[in-house]
C-alpha positions as CSV (number, residue, x, y, z in Angstrom):
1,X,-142.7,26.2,5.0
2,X,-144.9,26.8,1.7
3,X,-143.9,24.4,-0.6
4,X,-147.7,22.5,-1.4
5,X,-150.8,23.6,-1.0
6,X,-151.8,21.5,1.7
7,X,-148.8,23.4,3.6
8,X,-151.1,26.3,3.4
9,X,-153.4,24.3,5.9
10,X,-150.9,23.4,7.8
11,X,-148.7,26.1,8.4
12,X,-149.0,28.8,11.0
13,X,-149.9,32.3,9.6
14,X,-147.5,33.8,11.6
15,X,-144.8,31.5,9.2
16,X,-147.1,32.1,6.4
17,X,-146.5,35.6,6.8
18,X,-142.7,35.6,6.8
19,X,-142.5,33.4,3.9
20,X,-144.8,35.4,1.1
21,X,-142.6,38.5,3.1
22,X,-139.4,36.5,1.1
23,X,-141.3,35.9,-2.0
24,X,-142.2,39.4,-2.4
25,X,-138.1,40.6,-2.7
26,X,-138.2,38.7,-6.2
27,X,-139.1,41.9,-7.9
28,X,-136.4,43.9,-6.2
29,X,-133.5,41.2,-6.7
30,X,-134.0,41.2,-9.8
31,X,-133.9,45.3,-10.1
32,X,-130.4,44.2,-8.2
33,X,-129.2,41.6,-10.3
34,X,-129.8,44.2,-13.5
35,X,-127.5,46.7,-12.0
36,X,-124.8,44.7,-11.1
37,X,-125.0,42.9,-14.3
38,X,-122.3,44.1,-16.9
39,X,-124.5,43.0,-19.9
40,X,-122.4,40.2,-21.5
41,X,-125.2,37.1,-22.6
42,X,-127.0,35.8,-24.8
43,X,-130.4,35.2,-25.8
44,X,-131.9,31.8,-27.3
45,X,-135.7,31.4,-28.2
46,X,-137.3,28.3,-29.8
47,X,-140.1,28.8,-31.5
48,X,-143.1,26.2,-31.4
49,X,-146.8,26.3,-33.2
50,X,-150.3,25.4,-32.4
51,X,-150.1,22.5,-34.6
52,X,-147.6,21.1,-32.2
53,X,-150.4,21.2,-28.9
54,X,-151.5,17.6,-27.8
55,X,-155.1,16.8,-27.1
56,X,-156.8,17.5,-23.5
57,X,-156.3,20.2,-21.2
58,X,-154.6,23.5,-21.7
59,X,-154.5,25.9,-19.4
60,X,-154.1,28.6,-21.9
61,X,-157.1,27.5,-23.4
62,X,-159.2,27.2,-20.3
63,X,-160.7,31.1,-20.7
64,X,-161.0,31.0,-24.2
65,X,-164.4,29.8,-27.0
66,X,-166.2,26.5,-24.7
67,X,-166.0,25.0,-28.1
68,X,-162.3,25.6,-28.6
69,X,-161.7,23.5,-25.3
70,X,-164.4,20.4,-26.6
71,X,-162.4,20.1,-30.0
72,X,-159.0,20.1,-27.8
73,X,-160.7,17.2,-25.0
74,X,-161.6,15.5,-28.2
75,X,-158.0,15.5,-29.7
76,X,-159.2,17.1,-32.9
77,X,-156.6,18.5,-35.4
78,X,-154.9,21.4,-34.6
79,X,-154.1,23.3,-37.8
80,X,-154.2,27.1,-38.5
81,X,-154.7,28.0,-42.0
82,X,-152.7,30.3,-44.0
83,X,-156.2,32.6,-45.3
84,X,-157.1,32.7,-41.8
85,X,-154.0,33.7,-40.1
86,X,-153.4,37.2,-38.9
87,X,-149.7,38.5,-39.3
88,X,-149.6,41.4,-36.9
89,X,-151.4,38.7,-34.2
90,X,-148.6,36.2,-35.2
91,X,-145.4,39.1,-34.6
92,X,-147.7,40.2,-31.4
93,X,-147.3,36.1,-30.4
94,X,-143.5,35.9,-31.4
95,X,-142.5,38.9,-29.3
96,X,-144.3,37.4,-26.4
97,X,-142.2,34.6,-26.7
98,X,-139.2,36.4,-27.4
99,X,-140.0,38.3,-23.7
100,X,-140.5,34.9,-22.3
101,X,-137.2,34.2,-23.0
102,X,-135.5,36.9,-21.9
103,X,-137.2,37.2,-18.0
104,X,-136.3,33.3,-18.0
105,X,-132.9,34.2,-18.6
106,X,-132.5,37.0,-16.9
107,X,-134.0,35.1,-13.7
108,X,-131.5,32.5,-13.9
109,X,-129.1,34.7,-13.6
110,X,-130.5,36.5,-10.9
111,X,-130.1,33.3,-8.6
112,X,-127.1,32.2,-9.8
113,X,-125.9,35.9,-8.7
114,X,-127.9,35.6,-4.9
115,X,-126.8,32.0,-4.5
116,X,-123.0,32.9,-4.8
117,X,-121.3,29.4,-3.3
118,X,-124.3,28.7,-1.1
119,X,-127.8,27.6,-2.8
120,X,-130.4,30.1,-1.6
121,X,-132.5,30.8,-4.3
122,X,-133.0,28.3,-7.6
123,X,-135.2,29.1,-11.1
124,X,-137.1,26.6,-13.4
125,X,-138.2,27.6,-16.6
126,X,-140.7,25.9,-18.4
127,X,-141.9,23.4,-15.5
128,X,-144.2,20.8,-17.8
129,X,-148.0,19.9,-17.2
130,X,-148.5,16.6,-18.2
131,X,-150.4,13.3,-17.0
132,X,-147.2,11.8,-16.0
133,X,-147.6,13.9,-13.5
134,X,-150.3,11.5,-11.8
135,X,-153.2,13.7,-9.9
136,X,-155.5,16.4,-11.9
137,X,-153.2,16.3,-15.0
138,X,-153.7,12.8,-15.4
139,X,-157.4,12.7,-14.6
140,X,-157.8,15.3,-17.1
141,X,-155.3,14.7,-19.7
142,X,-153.6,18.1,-19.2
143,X,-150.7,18.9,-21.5
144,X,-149.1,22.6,-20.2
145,X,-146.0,24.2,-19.1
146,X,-145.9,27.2,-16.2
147,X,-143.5,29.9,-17.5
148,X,-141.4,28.9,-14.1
149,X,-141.1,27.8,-10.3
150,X,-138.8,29.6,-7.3
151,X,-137.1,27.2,-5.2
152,X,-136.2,29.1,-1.8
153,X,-133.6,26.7,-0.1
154,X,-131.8,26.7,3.5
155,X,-128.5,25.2,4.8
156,X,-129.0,22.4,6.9
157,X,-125.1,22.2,7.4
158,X,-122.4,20.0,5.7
159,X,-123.6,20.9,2.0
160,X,-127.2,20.2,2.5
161,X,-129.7,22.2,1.8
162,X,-133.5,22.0,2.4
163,X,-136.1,23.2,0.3
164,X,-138.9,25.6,2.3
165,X,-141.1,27.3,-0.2
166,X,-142.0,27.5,-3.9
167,X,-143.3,30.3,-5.9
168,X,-144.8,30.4,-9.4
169,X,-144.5,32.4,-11.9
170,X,-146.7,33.7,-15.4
171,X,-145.1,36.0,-17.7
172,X,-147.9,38.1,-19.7
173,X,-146.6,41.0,-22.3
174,X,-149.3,43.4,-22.6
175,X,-149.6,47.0,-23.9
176,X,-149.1,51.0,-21.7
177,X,-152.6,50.7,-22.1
178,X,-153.4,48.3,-20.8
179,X,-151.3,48.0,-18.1
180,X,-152.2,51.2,-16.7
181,X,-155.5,49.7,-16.3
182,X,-154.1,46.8,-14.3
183,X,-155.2,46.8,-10.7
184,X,-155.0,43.0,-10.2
185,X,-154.8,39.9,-12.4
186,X,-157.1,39.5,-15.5
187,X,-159.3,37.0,-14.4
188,X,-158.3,34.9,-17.4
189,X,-154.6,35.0,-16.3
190,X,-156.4,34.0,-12.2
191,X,-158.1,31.0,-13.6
192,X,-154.9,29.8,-16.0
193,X,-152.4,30.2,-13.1
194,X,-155.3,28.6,-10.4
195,X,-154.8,25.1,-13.1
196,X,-150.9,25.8,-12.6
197,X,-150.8,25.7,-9.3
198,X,-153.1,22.7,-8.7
199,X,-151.5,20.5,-11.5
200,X,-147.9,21.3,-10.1
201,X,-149.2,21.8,-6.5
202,X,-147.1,25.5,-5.9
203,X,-148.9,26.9,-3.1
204,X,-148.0,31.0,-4.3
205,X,-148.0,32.5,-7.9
206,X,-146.3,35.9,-9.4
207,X,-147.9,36.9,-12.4
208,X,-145.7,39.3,-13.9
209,X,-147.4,41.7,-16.6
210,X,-144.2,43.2,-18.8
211,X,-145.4,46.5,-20.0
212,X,-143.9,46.2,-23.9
213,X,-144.0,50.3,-23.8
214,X,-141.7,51.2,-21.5
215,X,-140.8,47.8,-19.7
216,X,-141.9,48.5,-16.4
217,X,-143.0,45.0,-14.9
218,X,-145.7,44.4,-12.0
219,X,-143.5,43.6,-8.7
220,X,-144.0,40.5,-6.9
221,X,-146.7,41.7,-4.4
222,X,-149.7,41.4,-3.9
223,X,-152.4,41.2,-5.5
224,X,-149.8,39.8,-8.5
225,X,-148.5,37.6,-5.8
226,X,-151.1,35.6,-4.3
227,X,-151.8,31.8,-2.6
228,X,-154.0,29.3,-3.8
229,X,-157.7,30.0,-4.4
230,X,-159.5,26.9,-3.3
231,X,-162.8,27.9,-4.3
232,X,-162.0,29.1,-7.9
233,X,-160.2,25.7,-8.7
234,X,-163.6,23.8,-7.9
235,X,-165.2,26.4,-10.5
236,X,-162.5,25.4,-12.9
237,X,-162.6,21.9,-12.4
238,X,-166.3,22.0,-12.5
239,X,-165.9,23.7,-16.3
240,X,-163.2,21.1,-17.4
241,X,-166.2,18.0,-16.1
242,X,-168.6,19.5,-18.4
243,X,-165.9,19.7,-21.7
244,X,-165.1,16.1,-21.1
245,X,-169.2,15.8,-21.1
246,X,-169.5,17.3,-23.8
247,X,-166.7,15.8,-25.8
248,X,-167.8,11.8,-24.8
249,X,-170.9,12.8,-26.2
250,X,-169.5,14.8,-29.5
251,X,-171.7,17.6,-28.4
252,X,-170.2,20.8,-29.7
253,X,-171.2,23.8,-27.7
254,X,-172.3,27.2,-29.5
255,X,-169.7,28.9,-31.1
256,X,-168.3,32.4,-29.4
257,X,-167.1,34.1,-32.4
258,X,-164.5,37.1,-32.8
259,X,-161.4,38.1,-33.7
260,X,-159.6,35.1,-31.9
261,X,-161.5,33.0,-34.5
262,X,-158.3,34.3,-36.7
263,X,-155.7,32.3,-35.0
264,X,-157.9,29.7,-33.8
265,X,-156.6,26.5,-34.2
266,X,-159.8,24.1,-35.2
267,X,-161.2,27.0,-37.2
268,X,-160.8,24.7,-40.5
269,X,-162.9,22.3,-38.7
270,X,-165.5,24.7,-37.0
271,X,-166.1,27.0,-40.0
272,X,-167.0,30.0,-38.1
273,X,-169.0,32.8,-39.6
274,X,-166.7,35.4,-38.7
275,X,-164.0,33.9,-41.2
276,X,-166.2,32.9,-44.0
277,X,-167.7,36.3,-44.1
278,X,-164.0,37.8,-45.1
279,X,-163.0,39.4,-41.9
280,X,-160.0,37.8,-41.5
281,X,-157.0,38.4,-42.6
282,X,-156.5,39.0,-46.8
283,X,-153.4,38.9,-48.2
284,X,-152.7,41.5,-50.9
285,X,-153.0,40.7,-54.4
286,X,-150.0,40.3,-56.1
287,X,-150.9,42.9,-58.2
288,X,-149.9,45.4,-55.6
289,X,-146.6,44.6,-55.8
């Protein structure tokens, strides 16, 4: 079985083998359950700000400006100003969400389709980071949520049924462009899932890239399926040691300024360059209208 990481110590390859050989026919039953499927549901997406986002860890946030992640260890303010926010990055955010929604929904359908009157194959969206959790959450203060977790399940007889593997998953909307380019996992998207998987201890993880162009999605295989990577959580944990350093001490690190200072949300604290200079966004005078 696969359902912790230690279980990828423990278990033989051989077993190993046949159980990322199940996880891999997500992709295709979900091309099955979308033929089948006479089209009758509905869609419901909840919409939530930055300003919302507790303090501490996020693993979102993990790839992103150092100083972005010493502001969040040290619970500052979250709050993204109206001059500073970009619209068209907004609508890109809000469609993300919106695909969100729909793969969620469209996988919880799919097992309620394989699972028939027998429980094979179960989805939860939305499984929560947080240091209730006890283990690296807690000892980091991680607030988070993993797009969703696969249950695989067997009959044990009698209406009983055993849980023998789990499977992650990371929805990511990107562009034709740039999902032509993909050959593997941004290594962004690696270190983000790697915090998923330890926090929730899920020994496998699908990140599925949905191409917004012409909705082709990448399949549950490797390299966008893939175990555990030991050695790049002790890099990650090694980062988060040095934010919590750094935030005991109120040391800010350098700024790394850009275009993500634009929906950055501790820019009205930071002040970066890159905003007071007038590159973000202007809205038009009313003049124009």
């Amino acid at each position: 079985m696969l359902m912790t990481i230690s279980d990828l110590q423990t278990t033989p390859q051989g077993m190993q083998n046949q159980c990322v050989q199940a996880a891999m026919s997500l992709s295709n039953l979900w091309d099955s359950y979308v033929k089948q499927s006479p089209g009758d549901w509905e869609l419901h997406t909840e919409f939530r700000g930055e300003e919302e986002r507790q303090g501490g860890i996020h693993a979102s946030e993990l790839s992103r400006c150092r100083r972005l992640i010493v502001y969040s260890a040290m619970n500052t303010e979250r709050k993204v100003q109206a001059q500073d926010k970009n619209p068209k990055m907004q609508r890109v955010f809000d469609i993300g969400t919106i695909v969100h929604s729909y793969v969620q929904a469209q996988l919880h359908g799919m097992c309620d389709w394989v699972n028939g009157d027998r429980k094979q194959l179960t989805f939860e969206d939305e499984a929560p980071i947080h240091p209730g959790l006890g283990g690296v959450a807690q000892l980091y203060n991680m607030h988070s949520s993993c797009d969703g977790i696969f249950t695989f399940w067997q009959s044990m007889g009698q209406g009983v049924y055993q849980p023998w593997m789990r499977v992650g998953l990371e929805i990511k909307t990107i562009n034709d462009d740039g999902f032509s380019k993909l050959s593997k996992p941004k290594d962004d998207h690696m270190e983000q899932t790697c915090l998923y998987q330890k926090a929730l201890d899920v020994p496998l993880m699908w990140v599925l890239y949905f191409n917004k162009n012409n909705q082709m999605v990448t399949r549950s295989e490797p390299p966008f399926l893939f175990k555990f990577n030991t050695a790049l959580w002790g890099q990650i944990e090694k980062r988060i040691q040095e934010v919590y350093e750094n935030a005991n001490l109120s040391h800010l690190p350098a700024r790394q300024e850009g275009f993500h200072c634009s929906f950055c949300p501790f820019a009205h604290t930071c002040t970066p360059s890159y905003l007071n200079a007038g590159r973000g966004y202007q809205p038009p005078s009313s003049k124009e209208f």
